[in-house]
Structures are given as C-alpha cells and as structure tokens.
C-alpha positions in Angstrom: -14.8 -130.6 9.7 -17.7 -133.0 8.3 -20.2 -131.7 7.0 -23.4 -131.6 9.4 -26.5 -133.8 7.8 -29.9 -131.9 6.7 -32.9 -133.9 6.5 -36.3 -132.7 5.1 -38.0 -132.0 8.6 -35.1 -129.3 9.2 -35.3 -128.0 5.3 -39.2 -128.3 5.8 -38.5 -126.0 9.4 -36.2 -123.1 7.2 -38.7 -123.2 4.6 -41.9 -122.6 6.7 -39.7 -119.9 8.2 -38.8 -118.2 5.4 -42.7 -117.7 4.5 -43.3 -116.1 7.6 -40.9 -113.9 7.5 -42.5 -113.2 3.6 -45.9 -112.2 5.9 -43.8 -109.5 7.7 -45.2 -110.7 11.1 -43.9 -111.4 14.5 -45.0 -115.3 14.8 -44.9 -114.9 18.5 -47.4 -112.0 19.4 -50.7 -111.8 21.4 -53.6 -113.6 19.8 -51.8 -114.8 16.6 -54.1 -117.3 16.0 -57.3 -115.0 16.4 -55.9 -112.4 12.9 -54.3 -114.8 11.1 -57.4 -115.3 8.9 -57.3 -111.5 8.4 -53.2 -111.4 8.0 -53.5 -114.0 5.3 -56.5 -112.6 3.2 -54.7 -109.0 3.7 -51.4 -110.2 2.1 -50.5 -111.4 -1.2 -47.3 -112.8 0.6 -45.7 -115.4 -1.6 -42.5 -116.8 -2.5 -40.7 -118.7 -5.4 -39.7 -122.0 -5.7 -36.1 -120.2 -6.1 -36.7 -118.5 -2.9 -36.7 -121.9 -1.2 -34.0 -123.3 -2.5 -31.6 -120.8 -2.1 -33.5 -120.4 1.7 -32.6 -124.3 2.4 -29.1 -123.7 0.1 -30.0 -127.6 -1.4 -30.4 -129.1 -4.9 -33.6 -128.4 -7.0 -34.4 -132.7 -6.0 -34.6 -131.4 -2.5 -36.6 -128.1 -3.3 -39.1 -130.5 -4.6 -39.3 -132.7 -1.9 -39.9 -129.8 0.3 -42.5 -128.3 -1.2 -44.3 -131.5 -2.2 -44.1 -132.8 1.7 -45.4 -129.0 2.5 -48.2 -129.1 0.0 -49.0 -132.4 1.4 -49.0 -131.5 5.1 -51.1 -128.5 4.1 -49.0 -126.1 5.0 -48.2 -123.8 2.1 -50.3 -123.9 -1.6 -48.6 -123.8 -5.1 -50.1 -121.8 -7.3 -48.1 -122.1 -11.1 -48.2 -119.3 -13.3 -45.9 -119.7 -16.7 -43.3 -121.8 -15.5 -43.4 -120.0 -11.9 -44.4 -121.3 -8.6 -45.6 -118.8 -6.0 -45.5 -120.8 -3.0 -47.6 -119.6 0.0 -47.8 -120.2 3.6 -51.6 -121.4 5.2 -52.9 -120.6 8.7 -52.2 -124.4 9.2 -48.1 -123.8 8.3 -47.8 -120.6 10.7 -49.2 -122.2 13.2 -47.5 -125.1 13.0 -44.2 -123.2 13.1 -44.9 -121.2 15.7 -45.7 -124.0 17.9 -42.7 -126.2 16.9 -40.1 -123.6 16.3 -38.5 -124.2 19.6 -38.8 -128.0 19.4 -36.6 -127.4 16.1 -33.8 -125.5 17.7 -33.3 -127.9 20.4 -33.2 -131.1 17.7 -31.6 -129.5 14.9 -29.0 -127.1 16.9 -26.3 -128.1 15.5 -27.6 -128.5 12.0 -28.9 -124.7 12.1 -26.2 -123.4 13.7 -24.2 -125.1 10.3 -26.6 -123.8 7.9 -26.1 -120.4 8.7 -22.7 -120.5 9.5 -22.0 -117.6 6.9 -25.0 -115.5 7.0 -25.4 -115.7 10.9 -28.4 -117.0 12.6 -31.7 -115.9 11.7 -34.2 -114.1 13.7 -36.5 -117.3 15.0 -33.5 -119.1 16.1 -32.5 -116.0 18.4 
C-alpha cells in the first residue's frame, strides 16, 4: 500500500492538537472562549520543538516549516532558551482548532487515519 501524502495544513492540524492536549483542557466545553485568557496565563503549558516532530513523525525540514507557518499565523510563540524551543499555543491557535477540527477530519480522513495507524486515533479525531 502507498504511502498516504501529508501536507503542512494536516502536520499544522496534529501540531496545534498536540498543544492543546499540553493545556490539559477539553477544547470543546461551555464558554471556552470566555477562560481561555485565564487558562493560558494559569499554565506554563509548553512543548519542544522535539515534541512536534515526533507529534507529526516528519523530518526536522518539516518541523520547521510547521512551526514557522504556526508562528506566522499567530498561533503558537517560540520562545528559545540555550538551544531549546518551548513552543506554545495562543488563544488565536485553540480557537482556531477548535473551530476547524471537524473540517480537518472530514479533508484529511484518510491521511489521519494513516498517521496513527500504530498508535490508534487520538482523542479529537474520536
């Protein structure tokens, strides 16, 4: 079987994912939009560079040009400390995944489902 193709917009999709689920929030409760301010300020919630790329299992190339297009859409901020990137999500990159979460799963169905073939699906695909 072929291998399924990934572009950015789906890698971009697992990555914003991935720092929600850093927050420890559900990204679909009551009135998410009115504490996120507060759930942001509250939480040092943060992941590496490494954490991305082994989230979107690619080459460090397309790490990068994740993050870059995130940084540039404003929806996570890179903060470098001694060689290490903490990589956090903004209000702007929750809400953006929570609105087009579902939109994802029906476009990229087939490329998720491949993704995590081995590790099963993950929770916002469900």
């Amino acid at each position: 079987m072929a291998e399924v193709y990934k572009d950015s917009k789906i890698y971009c999709c697992f990555a914003l994912n991935r720092l929600v689920a850093a927050l420890g929030i559900d990204l679909y409760q009551e009135g998410l939009e009115g504490k996120i301010d507060a759930i942001l300020a509250d939480r040092d919630a943060f992941v590496s560079k490494e954490e991305i790329k082994h989230e979107i299992r690619s080459n460090h190339y397309m790490t990068n040009k994740v993050v870059e297009q995130l940084l540039a859409d404003g929806f996570v901020t890179v903060e470098a400390l001694e060689g290490r990137y903490r990589i956090r999500i903004t209000k702007a990159g929750v809400l953006h995944i929570r609105k087009y979460n579902e939109f994802y799963r029906r476009i990229y169905a087939e490329q998720i489902r491949d993704h995590y073939k081995y590790s099963g699906l993950p929770y916002w695909f469900r």
